[in-house]
C-alpha positions in Angstrom: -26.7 -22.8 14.3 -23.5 -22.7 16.4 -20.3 -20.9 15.6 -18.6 -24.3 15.0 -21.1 -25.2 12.6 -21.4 -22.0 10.5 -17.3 -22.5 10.4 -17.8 -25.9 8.9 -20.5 -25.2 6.4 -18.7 -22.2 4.9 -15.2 -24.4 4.6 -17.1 -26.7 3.3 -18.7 -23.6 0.4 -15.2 -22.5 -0.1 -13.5 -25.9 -0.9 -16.4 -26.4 -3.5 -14.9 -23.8 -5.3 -11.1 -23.7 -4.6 -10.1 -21.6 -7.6 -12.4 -18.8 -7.3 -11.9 -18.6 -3.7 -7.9 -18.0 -4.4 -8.5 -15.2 -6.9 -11.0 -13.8 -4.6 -8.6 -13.3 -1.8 -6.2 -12.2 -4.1 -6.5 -8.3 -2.9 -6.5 -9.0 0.5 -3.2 -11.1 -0.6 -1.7 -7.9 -2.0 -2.8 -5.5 0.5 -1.9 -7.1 3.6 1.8 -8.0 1.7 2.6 -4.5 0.7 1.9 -3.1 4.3 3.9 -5.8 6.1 7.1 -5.6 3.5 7.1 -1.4 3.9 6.4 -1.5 7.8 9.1 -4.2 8.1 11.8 -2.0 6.0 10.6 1.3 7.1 10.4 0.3 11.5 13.8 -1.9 10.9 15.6 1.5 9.1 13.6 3.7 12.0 14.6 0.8 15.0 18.6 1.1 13.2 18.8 5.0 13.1 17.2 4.9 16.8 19.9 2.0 17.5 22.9 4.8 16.1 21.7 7.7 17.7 21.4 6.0 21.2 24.9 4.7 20.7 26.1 7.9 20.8 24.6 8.5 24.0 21.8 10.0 25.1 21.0 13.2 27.2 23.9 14.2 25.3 24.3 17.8 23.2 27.7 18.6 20.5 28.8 21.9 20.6 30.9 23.2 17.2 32.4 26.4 16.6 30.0 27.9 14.0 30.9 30.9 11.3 32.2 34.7 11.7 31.0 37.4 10.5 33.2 39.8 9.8 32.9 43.0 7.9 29.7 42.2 6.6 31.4 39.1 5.3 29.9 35.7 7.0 32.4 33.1 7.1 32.1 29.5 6.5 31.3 26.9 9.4 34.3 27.0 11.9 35.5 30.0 10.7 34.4 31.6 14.1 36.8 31.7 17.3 37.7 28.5 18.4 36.2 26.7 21.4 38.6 26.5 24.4 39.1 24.4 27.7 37.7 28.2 29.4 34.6 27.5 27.6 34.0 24.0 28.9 34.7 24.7 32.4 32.7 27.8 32.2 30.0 24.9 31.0 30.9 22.7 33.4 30.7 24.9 36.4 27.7 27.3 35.3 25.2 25.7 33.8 22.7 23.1 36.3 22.3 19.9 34.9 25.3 19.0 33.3 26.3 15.9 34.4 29.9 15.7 32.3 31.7 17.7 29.6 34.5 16.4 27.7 36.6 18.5 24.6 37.3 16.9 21.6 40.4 17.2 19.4 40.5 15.2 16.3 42.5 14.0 13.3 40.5 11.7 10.9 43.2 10.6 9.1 46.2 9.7 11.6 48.9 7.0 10.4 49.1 4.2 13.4 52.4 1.7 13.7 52.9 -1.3 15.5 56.0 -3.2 14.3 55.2 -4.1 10.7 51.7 -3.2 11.1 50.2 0.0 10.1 46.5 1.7 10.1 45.4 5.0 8.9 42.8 5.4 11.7 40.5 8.4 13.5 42.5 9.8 17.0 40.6 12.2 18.9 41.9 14.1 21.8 39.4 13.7 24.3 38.9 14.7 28.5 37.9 11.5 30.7 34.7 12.5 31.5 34.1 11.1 27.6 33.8 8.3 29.2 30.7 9.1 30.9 29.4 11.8 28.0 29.4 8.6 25.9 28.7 5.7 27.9 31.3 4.2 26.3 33.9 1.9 29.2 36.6 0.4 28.7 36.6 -3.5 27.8 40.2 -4.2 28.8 42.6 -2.2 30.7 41.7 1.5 32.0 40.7 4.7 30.8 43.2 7.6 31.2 42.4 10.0 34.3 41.5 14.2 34.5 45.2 14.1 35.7 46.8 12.2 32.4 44.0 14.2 30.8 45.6 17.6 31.1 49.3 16.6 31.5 50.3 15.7 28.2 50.5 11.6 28.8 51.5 9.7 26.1 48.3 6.8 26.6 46.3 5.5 24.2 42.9 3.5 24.6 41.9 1.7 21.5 38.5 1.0 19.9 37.8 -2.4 19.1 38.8 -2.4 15.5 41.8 -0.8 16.2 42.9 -3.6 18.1 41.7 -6.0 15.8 43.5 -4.5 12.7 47.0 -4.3 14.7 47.3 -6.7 17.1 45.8 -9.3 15.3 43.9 -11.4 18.4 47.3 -10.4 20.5 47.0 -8.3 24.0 47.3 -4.5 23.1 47.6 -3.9 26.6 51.1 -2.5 27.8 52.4 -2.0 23.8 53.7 1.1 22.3 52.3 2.5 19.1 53.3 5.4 17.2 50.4 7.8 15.9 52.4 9.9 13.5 55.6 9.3 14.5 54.5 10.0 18.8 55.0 6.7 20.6 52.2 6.1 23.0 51.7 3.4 25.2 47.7 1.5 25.1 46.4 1.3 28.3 42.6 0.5 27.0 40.6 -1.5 24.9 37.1 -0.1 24.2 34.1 -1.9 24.3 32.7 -2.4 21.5 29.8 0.5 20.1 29.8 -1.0 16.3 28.3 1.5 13.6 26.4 4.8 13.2 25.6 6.8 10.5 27.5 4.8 8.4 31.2 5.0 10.3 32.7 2.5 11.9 32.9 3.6 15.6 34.9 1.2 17.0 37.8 2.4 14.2 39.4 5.2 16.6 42.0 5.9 19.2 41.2 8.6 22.2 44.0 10.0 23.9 44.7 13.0 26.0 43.3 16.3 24.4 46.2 17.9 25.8 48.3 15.4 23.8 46.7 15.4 20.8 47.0 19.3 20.8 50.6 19.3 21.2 51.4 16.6 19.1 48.6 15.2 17.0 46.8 18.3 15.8 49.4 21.4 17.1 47.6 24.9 18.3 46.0 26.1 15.5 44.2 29.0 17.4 44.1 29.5 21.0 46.8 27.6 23.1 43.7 25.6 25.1 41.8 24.9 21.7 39.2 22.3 21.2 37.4 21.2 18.3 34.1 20.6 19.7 32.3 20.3 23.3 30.5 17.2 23.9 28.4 17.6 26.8 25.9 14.7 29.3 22.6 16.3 30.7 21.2 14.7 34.0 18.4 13.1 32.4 16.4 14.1 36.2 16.5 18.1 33.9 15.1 19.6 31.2 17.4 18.9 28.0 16.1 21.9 26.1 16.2 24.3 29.2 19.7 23.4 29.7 20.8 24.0 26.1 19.2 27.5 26.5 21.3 27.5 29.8 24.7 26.9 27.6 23.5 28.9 25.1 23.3 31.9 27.3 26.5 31.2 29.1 28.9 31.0 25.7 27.3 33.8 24.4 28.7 35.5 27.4 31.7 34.5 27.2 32.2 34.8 23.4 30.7 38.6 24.1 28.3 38.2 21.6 26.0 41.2 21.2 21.9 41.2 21.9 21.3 41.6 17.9 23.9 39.5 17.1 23.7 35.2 15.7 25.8 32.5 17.7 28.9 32.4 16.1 28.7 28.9 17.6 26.4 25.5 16.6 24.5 23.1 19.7 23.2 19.7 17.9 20.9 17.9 19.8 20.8 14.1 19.5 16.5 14.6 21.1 16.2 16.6 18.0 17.5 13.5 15.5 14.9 11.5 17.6 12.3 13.5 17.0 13.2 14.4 13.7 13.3 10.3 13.2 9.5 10.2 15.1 8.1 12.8 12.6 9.1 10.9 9.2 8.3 8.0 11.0 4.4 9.3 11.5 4.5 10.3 7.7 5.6 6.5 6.9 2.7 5.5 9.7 0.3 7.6 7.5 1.1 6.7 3.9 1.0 2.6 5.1 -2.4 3.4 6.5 -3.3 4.8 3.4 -2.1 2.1 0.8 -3.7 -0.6 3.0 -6.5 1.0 3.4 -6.7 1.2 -0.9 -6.2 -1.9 -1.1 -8.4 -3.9 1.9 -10.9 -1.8 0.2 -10.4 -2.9 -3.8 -10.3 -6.3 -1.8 -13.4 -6.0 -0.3 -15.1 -5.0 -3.2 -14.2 -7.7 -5.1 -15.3 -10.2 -2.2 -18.8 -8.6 -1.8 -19.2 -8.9 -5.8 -18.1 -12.7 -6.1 -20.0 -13.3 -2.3 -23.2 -11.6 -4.6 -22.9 -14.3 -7.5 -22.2 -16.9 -5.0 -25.8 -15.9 -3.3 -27.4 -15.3 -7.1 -25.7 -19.5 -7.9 -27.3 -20.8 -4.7 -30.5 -19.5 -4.2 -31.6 -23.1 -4.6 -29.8 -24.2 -1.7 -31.1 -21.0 -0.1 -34.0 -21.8 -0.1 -33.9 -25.4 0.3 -32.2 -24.9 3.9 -35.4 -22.1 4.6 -37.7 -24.6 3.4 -36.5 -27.6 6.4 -36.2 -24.5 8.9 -33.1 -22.8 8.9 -33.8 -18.9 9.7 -32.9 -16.0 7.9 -30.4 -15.4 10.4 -28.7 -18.8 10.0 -28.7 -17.6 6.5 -27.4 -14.5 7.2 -24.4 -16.0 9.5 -23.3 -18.2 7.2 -22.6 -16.2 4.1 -21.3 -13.5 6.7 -18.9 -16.3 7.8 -17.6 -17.2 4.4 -16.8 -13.8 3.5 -14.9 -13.5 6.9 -12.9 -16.7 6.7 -12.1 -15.4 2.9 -11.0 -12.3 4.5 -8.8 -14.1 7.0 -7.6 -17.0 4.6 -6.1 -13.9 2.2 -4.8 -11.8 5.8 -2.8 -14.7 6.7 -1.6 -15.6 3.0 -0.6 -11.7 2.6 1.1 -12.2 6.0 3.4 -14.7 5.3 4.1 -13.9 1.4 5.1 -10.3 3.0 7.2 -11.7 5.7 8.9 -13.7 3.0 9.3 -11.0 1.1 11.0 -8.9 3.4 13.9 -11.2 4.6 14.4 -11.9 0.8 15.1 -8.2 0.5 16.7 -8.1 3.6 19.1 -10.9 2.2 19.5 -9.5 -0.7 20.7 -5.5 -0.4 21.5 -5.8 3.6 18.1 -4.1 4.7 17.5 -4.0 8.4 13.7 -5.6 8.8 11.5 -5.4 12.4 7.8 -6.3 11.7 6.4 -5.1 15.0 3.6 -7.7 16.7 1.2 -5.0 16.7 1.5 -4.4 12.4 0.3 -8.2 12.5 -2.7 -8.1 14.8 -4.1 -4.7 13.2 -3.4 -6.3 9.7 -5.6 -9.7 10.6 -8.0 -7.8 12.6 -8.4 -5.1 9.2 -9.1 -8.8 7.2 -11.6 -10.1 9.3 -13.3 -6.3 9.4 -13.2 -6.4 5.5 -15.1 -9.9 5.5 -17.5 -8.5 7.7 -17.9 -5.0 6.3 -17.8 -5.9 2.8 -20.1 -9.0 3.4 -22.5 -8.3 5.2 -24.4 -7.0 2.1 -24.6 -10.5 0.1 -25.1 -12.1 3.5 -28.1 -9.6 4.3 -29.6 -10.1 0.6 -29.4 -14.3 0.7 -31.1 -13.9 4.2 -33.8 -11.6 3.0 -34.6 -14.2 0.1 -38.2 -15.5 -0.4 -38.3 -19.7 0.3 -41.0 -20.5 -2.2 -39.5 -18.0 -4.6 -36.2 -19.6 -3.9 -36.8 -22.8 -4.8 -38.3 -22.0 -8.3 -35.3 -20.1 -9.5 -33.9 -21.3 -11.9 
């Protein structure tokens, strides 16, 4: 018998008995729904965080002032000396592979103005080699230079919600805002980076760090404070080599002793990645696992239905035997019903999971991605169940006596 054939005569078996065929498939159904609705919500939450962190920008390491400790007494975080604009040139100019360094200054809570319209929005003081640490241009307009940088300009460039929220479709471009009570002219739009972690990044205003020290945030420390370091690796060097490199160089400078802890934090985004990657392989393994569980309860359940199905037509078995038909013929056909079962319930489970996911996703704002590859192992698992688990009833029915066939009763 053909391949075509076999295909036909087990449709053919299967339609004859409809109902049982359903329930048979039933675990398979299960199974292969479960897998695809977890690996759709668990690779669209990974492929979102991924997403965030990237928009961030990559290659790219934070640098915070960490705690003191002082008289035996450790001090909260940022309760060690300040960062200052000596410490990012010293970056800047001593370490290979930095690419850019920009300070940043902040106020998370800064009152903005424009005519009758008002927003309580984040301004951070920033150097214009941001631009590049972030891979963040401009939309509109211009960003400010290193010159307007240092000088204490009064310029503005505006994320996109920003704009949105106070000039209402309008052209920011040109107008004068006041950022508590300091007018400042907007020279920028930003291009939109939308959110991360949660926060809106678009909802923020980066001006001069020099002018958001002297009027945004005052000296609170050292008269060339920054709040935090953001530096770009050339991605042609070794990120972790060049974090050792900063590492070394601001414990110089800070004069930290041999025995002594950083009294300052690096984060690295690679870090979050592979932090991401590892719960990511613990998700890989525990999916692997429950469809494993359940192809198996599947398969069970198929082999003991394909068994009575052999035990109800051991008639027909041996009938077919009797005008010629081989024990493999025999063997390929019961073989073929258990895999088309398998397959029938693979593709069922596929779609009822599919559904399922963009329900949820509907419903509580989930991100879904059911990769290509999740599909094709989860079909070709099916059709390895059909053939695994019934190859047993196939082998019995083929193994099955003619004469003692046809007498059973």
């Amino acid at each position: 018998m053909s391949v075509i054939e076999y295909i036909k005569t087990a449709l053919v078996a299967l339609r004859l008995n409809k109902l049982r065929s359903m329930l048979t498939t039933l675990g398979i159904i299960i199974g292969v729904a479960s897998v695809i609705v977890m690996s759709g919500i668990g690779s669209g939450a990974s492929k979102q965080i991924e997403d965030q962190i990237s928009s961030l920008g990559t290659n790219q390491l934070t640098i915070f002032p960490g705690s003191a400790n002082v008289g035996g007494r450790r001090g909260g975080f940022g309760s060690a000396p300040p960062l200052t604009e000596k410490d990012l040139r010293a970056v800047r100019d001593s370490v290979s592979g930095v690419m850019a360094v920009s300070g940043e200054l902040g106020n998370n809570n800064a009152s903005v103005v424009l005519g009758n319209a008002n927003w309580t929005t984040r301004v951070q003081g920033v150097n214009a080699e941001v631009q590049t640490v972030r891979e963040w241009p401009v939309a509109k307009g211009r960003f400010f230079d290193a010159r307007e940088a240092s000088s204490g300009a009064k310029l503005a460039v505006v994320g996109a919600t920003v704009a949105r929220e106070l000039f209402a479709g309008g052209d920011p471009l040109g107008a004068t805002i006041r950022i508590n009570n300091s007018p400042f002219t907007v020279i920028g739009v930003l291009s939109e980076k939308g959110q991360a972690g949660g926060n809106d990044q678009d909802d923020v205003i980066m001006v001069p760090i020099s002018t958001a020290r002297s009027r945004l945030v005052g000296r609170l420390g050292a008269p060339d404070q920054i709040g935090a370091l953001l530096v770009k690796v050339d991605p042609r060097y070794n990120l972790a080599e060049v974090q050792s490199d900063i590492e070394r160089v601001l414990r110089e400078r800070r004069r930290i002793g041999p025995d002594k802890d950083n009294n300052f934090i690096i984060r690295n985004f690679a870090e979050f990645l592979e932090t991401r990657n590892q719960a990511s392989k613990t998700l890989g393994l525990l999916l692997a696992a429950t469809a494993a569980i359940s192809l198996v309860v599947g398969g069970i359940g198929i082999m003991n239905i394909m068994l009575v199905s052999v035990t109800e037509r051991t008639r027909e078995i041996g009938l077919r035997m009797a005008i010629g038909a081989r024990g493999s013929d025999i063997l390929g056909q019961f073989l073929t019903e258990a895999v088309l079962l398998c397959l029938v319930g693979g593709l069922a489970g596929l779609a009822l999971g599919a559904g399922v996911a963009a329900a949820l996703a509907g419903l509580f704002g989930w991100p879904v991605y059911i990769s290509p590859l999740v599909v094709l192992v989860a079909i070709a698992a099916s059709a390895s169940v059909g053939i695994i688990f019934g190859f047993v009833p196939a082998r019995r029915a083929a193994r099955l006596n003619p004469i003692e066939a046809l007498r059973y009763e």
